[in-house]
N, C-alpha and C positions, 0 to 999 in steps of 0.2 A: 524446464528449460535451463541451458546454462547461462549463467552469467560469470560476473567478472571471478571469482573464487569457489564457487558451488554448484550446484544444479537445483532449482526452484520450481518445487512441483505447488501443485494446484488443480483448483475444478476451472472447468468451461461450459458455461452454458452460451455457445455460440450461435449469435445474431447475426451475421458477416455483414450489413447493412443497418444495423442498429447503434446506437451511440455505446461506444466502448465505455466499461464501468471497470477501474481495479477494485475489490471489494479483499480488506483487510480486517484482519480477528484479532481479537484482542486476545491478553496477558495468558501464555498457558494453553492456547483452544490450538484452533487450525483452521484450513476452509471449510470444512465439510460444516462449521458453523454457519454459514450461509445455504446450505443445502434444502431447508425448510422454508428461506426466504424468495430463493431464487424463481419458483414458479409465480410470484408474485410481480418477479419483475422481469416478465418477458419480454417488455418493449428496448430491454437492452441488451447486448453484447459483456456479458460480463465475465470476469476473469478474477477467480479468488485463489490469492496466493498462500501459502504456508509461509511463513517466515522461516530462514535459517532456523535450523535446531528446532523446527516444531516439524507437526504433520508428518510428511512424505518426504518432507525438504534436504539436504545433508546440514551436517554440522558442518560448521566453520572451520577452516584447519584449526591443526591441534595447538599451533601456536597464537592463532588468533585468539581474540577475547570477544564479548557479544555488546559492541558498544550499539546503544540506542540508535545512534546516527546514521548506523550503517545500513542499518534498513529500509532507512531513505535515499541513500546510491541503489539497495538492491529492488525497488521498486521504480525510480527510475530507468534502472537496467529492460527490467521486465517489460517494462512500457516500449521501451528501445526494440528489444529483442523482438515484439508485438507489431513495431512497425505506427505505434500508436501515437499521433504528433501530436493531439489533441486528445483527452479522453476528462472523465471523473471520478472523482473518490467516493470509496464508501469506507467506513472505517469503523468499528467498535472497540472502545475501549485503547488501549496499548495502539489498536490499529487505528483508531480515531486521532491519536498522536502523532503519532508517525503519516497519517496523512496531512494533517496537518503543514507539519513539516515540510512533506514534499508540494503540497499548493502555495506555501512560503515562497520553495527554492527556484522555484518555473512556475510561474502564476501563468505565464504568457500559453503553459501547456494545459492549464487546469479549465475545465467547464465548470463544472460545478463541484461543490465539496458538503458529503451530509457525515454528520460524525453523530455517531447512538456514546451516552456516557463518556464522552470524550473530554474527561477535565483536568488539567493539570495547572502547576502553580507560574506564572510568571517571574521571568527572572531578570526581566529590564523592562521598563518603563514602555506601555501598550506601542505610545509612538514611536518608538525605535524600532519595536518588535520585528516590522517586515524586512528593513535591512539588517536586523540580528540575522534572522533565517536564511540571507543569502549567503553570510562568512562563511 
């Protein structure tokens, strides 16, 4: 699908009456890393993206750079683009980050948030954290 700079491909395993799931892959992969999971989770609507510059996805312009953050504009793009005002994250690794991130920046969009291996280091003090996430 296009979004704001690119075109963002991805699998569907569509549920059109099931609670919408964006499921993101960690450091390196793509979606089809969910491909083995997703028969397991048929009670959902889910939708696994490639990140810019992985998978099927395009690369960034040639001027751009691949900042971490951006991935969380282009995931709530996705969701936009989806039509999806409410949905959940799934996230492994890198994507467990970046989901993160985006249940940070719109909680008020987020159901639920599962992150596999999703560790990273804090960089301000836990009680600040959630207004860190909105700047």
């Amino acid at each position: 699908m296009d979004i704001r700079h690119c075109t963002i491909a991805g699998l569907r395993w569509q549920r059109d009456s099931a609670e919408p799931v964006i499921a993101l892959h960690g450091w390196l992969d793509n979606a089809a890393t969910w491909s083995r999971v997703a028969p397991a989770l048929d009670q959902y609507n889910l939708c696994a993206i490639d990140f810019a510059g992985h998978g099927k996805s395009d690369h960034r312009p040639a001027n751009a750079a691949y900042h971490f953050i951006d991935n969380v504009a282009d995931v709530i793009a996705v969701a936009d683009r989806l039509g999806w005002k409410r949905f959940s994250l799934l996230g492994h690794s890198l994507g467990a980050s970046v989901a993160t991130l985006v249940a940070g920046t719109i909680p008020e969009r987020i159901r639920s948030l599962v992150c596999i291996e999703g560790f990273g280091p804090l960089t301000t003090p836990p009680e600040q954290a959630p207004e860190q996430l909105r700047k």
